[in-house]
Backbone as CSV, one residue per row, in Angstrom:
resi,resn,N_x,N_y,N_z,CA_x,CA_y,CA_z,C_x,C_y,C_z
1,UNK,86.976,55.876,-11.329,85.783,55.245,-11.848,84.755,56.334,-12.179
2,UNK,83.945,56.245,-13.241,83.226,57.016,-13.810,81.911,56.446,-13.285
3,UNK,80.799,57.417,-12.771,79.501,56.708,-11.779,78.518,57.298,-12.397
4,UNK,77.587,56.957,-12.834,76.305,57.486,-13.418,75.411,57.687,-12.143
5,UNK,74.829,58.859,-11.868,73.775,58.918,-11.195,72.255,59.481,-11.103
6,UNK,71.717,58.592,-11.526,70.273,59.020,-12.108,69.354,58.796,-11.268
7,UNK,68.896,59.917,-11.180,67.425,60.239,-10.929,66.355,61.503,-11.342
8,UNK,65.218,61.307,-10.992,64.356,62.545,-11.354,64.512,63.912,-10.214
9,UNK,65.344,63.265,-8.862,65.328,64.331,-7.914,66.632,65.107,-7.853
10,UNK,66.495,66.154,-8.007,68.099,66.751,-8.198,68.628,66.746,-6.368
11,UNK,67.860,66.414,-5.647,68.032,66.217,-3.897,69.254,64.636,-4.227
12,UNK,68.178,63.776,-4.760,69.033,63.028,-4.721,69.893,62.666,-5.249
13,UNK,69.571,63.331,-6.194,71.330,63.048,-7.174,72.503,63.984,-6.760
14,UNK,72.589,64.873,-6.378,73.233,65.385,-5.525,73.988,65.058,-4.311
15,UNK,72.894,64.393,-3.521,73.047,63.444,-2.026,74.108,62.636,-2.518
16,UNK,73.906,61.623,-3.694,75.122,60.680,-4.383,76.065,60.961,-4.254
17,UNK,75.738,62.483,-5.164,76.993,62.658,-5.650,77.982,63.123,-4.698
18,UNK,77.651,63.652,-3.669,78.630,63.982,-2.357,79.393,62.835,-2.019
19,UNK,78.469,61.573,-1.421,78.872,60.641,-1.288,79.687,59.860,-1.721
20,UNK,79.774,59.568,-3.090,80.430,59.118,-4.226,81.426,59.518,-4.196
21,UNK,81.802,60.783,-4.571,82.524,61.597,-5.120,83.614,61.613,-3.660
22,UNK,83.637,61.594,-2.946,84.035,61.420,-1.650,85.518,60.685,-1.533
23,UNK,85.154,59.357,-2.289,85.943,58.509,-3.048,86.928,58.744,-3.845
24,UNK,86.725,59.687,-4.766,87.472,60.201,-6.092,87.175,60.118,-7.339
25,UNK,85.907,59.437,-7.052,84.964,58.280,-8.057,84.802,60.332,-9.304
26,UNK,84.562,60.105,-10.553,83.885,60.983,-11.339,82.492,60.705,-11.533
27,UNK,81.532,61.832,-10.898,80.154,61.495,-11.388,79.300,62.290,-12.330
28,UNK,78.772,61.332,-12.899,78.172,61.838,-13.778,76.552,62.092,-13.604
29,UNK,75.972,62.841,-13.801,74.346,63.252,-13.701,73.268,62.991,-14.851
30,UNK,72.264,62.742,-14.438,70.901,61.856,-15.651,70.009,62.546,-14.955
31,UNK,69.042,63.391,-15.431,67.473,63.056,-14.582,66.399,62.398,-15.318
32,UNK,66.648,61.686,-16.589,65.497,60.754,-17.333,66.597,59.804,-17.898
33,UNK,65.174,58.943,-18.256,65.886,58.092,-19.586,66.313,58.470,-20.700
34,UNK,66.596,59.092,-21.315,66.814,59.443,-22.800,68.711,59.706,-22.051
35,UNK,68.636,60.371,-21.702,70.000,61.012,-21.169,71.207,59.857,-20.414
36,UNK,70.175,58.469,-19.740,70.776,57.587,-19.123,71.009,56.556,-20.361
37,UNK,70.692,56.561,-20.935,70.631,55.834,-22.137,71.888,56.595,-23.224
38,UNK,72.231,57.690,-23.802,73.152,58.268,-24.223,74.703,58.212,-23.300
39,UNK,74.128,57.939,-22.146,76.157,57.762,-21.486,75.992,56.317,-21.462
40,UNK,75.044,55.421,-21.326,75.520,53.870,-21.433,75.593,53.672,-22.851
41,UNK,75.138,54.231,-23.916,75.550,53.658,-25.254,77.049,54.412,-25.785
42,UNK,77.190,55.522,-25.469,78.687,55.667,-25.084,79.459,55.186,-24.495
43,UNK,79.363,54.420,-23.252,80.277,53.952,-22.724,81.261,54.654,-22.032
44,UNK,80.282,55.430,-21.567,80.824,56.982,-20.725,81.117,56.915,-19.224
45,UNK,80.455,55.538,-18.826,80.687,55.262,-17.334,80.604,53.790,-16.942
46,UNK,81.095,53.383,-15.836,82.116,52.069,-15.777,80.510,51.650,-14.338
47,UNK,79.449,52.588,-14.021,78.736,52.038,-12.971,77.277,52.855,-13.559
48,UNK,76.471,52.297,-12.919,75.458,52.984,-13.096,74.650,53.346,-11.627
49,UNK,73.910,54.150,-11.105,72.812,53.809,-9.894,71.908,55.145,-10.588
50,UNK,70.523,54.007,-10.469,69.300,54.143,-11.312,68.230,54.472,-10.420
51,UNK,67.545,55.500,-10.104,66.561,55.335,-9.017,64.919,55.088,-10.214
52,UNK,64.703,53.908,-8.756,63.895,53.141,-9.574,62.163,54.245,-9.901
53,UNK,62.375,55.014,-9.906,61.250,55.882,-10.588,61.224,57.271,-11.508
54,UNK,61.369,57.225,-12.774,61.682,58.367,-13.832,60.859,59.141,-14.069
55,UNK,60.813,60.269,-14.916,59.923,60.958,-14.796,59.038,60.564,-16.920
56,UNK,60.023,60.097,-17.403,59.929,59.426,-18.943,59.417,57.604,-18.841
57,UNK,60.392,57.319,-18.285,60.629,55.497,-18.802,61.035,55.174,-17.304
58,UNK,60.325,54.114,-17.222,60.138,53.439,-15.640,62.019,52.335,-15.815
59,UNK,62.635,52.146,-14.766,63.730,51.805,-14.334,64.128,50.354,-15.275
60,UNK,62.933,49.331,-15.267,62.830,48.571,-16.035,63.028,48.526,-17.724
61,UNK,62.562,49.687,-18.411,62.305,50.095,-19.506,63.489,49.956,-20.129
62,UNK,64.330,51.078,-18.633,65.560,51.715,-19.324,66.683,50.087,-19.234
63,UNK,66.727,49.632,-18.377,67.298,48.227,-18.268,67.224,47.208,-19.151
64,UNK,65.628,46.912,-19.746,65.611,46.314,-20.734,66.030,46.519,-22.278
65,UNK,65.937,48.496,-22.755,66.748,49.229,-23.785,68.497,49.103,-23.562
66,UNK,68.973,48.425,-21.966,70.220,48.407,-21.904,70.634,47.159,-22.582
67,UNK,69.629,46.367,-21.974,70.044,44.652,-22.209,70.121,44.601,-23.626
68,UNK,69.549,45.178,-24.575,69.359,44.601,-26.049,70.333,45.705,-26.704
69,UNK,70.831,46.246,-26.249,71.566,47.253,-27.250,72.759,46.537,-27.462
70,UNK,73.226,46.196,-28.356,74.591,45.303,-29.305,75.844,45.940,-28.951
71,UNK,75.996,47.457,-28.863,76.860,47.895,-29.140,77.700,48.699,-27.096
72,UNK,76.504,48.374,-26.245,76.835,48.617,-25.153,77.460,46.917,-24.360
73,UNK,78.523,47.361,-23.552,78.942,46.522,-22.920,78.680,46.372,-21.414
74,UNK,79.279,45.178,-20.976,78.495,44.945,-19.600,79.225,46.145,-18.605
75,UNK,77.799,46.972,-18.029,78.070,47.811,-17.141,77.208,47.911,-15.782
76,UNK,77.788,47.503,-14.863,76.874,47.370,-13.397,75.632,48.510,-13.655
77,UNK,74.904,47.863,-13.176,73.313,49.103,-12.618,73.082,48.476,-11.285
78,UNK,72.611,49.890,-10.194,72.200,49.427,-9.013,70.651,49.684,-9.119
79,UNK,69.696,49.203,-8.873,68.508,50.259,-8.736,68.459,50.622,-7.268
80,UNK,67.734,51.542,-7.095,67.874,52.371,-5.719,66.281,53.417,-5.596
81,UNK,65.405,52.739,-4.157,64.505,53.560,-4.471,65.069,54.537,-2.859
82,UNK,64.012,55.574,-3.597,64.324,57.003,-2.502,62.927,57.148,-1.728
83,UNK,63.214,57.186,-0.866,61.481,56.886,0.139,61.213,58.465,0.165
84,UNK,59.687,58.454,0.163,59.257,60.003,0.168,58.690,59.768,1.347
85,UNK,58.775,60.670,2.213,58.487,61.503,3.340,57.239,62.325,3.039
C-alpha cells in the first residue's frame, strides 16, 4: 500500500513514516498543499494522513480541492492533529 504522509513537521512525518513503514506499507512525503494535492490527482497513493495544520492551505481546503476534482478517485484521508508541547 502506498501512504501519503503529510505534514508541515518533518518530526512528524518522519515519526509516520517509521511507523508505517514498519508494515511494508510505501510512504510517501508532503509538507504543504500544493504537493498533497499533485500525488492525489495522480493517484499515486491508495491512503492519505493529513495533519490537520499546513503551512499554505488549512486541512479542510485541501479536502474540499479533493472532493471536487473529477478526475481523482475515492482515496481514504485521516486527519491527524500533532499536539505541541
Amino acid at each position: 500500500m502506498r501512504v501519503l504522509v503529510a505534514s508541515h513537521s518533518p518530526l512528524h512525518r518522519h515519526s509516520l513514516q517509521r511507523m508505517i513503514s514498519q508494515d511494508g506499507h510505501k510512504i510517501i512525503l508532503a509538507s504543504n498543499g500544493a504537493e498533497i494535492m499533485s500525488y492525489l490527482d495522480r493517484k499515486d497513493v491508495d491512503l492519505c494522513f493529513l495533519q490537520d495544520e499546513l503551512p499554505d492551505e488549512s486541512w479542510l481546503e485541501v479536502c474540499r480541492a479533493y472532493a471536487t476534482s473529477a478526475a481523482v478517485e475515492h482515496i481514504p484521508i485521516v486527519i491527524f492533529h500533532a499536539k505541541r508541547n
